[in-house]
C-alpha positions as CSV (number, residue, x, y, z in Angstrom):
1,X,0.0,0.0,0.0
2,X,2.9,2.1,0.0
3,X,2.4,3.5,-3.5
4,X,-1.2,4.2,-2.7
5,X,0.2,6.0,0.9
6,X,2.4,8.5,-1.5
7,X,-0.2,9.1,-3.8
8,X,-2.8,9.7,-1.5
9,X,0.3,12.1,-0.1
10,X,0.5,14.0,-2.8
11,X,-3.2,14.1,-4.4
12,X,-4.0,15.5,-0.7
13,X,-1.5,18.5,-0.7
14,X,-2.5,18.8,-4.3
15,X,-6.1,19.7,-3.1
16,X,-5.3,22.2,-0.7
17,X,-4.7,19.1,2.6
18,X,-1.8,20.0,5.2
19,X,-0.6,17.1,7.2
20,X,1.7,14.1,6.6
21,X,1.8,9.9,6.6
22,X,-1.4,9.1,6.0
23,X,-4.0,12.1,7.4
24,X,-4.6,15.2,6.1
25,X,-6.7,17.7,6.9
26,X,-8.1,21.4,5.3
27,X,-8.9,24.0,8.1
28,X,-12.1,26.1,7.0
29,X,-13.6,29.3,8.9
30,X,-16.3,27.2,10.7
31,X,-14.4,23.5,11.1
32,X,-11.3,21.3,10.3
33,X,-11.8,18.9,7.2
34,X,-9.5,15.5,7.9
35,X,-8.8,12.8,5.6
36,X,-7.3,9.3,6.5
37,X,-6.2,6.7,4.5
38,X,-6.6,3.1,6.2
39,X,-5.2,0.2,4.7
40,X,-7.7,-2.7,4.8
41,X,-7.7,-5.4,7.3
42,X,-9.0,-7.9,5.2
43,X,-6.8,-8.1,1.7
44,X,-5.1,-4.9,-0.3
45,X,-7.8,-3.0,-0.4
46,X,-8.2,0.6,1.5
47,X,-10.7,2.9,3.2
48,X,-10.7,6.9,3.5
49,X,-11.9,8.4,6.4
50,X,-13.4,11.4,6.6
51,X,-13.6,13.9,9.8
52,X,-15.7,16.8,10.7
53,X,-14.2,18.8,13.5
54,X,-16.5,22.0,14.5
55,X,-14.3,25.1,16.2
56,X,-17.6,26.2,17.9
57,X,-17.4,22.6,19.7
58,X,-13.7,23.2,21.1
59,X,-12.7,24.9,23.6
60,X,-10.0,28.1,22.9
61,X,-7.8,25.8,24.0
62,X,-7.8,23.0,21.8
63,X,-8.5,25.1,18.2
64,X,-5.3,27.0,19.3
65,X,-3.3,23.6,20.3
66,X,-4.9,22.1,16.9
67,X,-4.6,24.9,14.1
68,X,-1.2,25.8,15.7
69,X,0.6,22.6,17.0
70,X,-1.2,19.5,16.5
71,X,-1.5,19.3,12.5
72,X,2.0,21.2,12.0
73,X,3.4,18.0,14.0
74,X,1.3,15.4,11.7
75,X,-0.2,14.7,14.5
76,X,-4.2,14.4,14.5
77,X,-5.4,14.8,18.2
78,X,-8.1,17.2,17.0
79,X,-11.2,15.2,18.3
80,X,-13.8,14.5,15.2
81,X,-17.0,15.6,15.5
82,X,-18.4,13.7,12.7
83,X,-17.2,10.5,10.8
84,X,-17.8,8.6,7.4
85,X,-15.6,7.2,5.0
86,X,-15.9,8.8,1.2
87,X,-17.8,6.0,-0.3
88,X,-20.4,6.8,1.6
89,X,-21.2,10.5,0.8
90,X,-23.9,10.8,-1.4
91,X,-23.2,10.3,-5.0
92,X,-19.9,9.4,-4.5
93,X,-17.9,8.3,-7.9
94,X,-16.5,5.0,-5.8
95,X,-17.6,2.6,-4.0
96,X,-15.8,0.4,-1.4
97,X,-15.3,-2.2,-4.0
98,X,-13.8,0.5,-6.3
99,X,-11.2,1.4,-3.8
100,X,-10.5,-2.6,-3.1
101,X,-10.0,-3.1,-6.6
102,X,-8.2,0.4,-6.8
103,X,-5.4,-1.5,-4.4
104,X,-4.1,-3.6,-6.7
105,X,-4.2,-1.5,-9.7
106,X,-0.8,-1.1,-11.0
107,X,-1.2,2.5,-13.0
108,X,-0.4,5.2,-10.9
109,X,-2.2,7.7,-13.0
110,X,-5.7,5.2,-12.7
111,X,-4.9,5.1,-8.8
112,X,-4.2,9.1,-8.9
113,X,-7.3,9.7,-10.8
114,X,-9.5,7.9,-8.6
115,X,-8.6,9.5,-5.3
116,X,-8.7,12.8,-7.1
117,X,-12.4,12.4,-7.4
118,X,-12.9,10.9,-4.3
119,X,-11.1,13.7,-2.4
120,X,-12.6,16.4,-4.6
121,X,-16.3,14.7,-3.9
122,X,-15.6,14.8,-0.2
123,X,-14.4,18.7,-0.3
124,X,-17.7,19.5,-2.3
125,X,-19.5,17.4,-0.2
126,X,-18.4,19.0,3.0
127,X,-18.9,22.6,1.7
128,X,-22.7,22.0,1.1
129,X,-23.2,20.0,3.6
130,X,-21.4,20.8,6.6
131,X,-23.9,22.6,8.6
132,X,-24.5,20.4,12.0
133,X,-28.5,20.4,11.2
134,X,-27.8,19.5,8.0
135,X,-25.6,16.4,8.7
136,X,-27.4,15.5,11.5
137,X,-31.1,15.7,8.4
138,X,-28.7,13.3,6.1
139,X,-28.3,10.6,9.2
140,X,-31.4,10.4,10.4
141,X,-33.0,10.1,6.4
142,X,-30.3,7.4,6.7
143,X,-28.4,9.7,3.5
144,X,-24.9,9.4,5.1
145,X,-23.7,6.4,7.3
146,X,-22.2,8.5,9.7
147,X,-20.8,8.5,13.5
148,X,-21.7,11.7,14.8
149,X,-21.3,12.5,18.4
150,X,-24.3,13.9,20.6
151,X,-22.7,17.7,21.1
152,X,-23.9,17.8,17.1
């Protein structure tokens, strides 16, 4: 997964994603955008996360420590507010079995391509969508698969 890892690397930073190894993240006015890559327990195949980190939820503290310190250090303590992976925003251009399939692809433009349009789907997706009611509307119409803690 190691050409995937530097890929995903360098389609992030491509897109605007600060960070390093294998989680990025965007900081907008209202919230922190995070993307992980996770290597698949279960074969080649991979998963990207997706976070949703709300400033109005931290504490001065922690937005400070996070925008500051944390990501600048690769380091992702920033807690996550709301998760999902990609292939599960709506109309997403992959599926899960894209992505496993992705994995053992052997053309780095294919794999590039891919999670191009997967990252670019999430950032779209996460600047119509981020508002907490409107998440919280997608779950609950059972839109987006998400984890989404009860301060949302």
């Amino acid at each position: 997964m190691t050409a995937i890892s530097k890929i995903f690397a360098t389609v992030s930073k491509q897109l605007g994603f600060k960070g390093c190894g294998s989680t990025f993240f965007i900081e907008y006015e209202s919230y922190f955008l995070t993307v992980n890559l996770q290597k698949s327990s279960h074969g080649e195949g991979f998963y990207i996360n997706v976070a949703i980190t709300y400033k109005q939820l931290l504490d001065s503290n922690t937005t400070e420590i996070g925008s500051t310190t944390t990501y600048k250090k690769c380091l992702s303590k920033l807690p996550s507010h709301i998760d999902f992976r990609a292939e599960n925003i709506p109309q997403a251009p992959y599926t899960q079995n894209d992505f496993d399939k992705l994995a053992s692809h052997k053309d780095s433009n294919t794999i590039k391509n891919c999670l191009q349009k997967a990252l670019e789907a999430v950032i779209d997706f996460t600047h119509k969508n981020h508002d907490r009611s409107t998440i919280r509307k997608l779950k609950e119409t059972n839109i987006l698969p998400a984890i989404i803690m009860k301060s949302v």
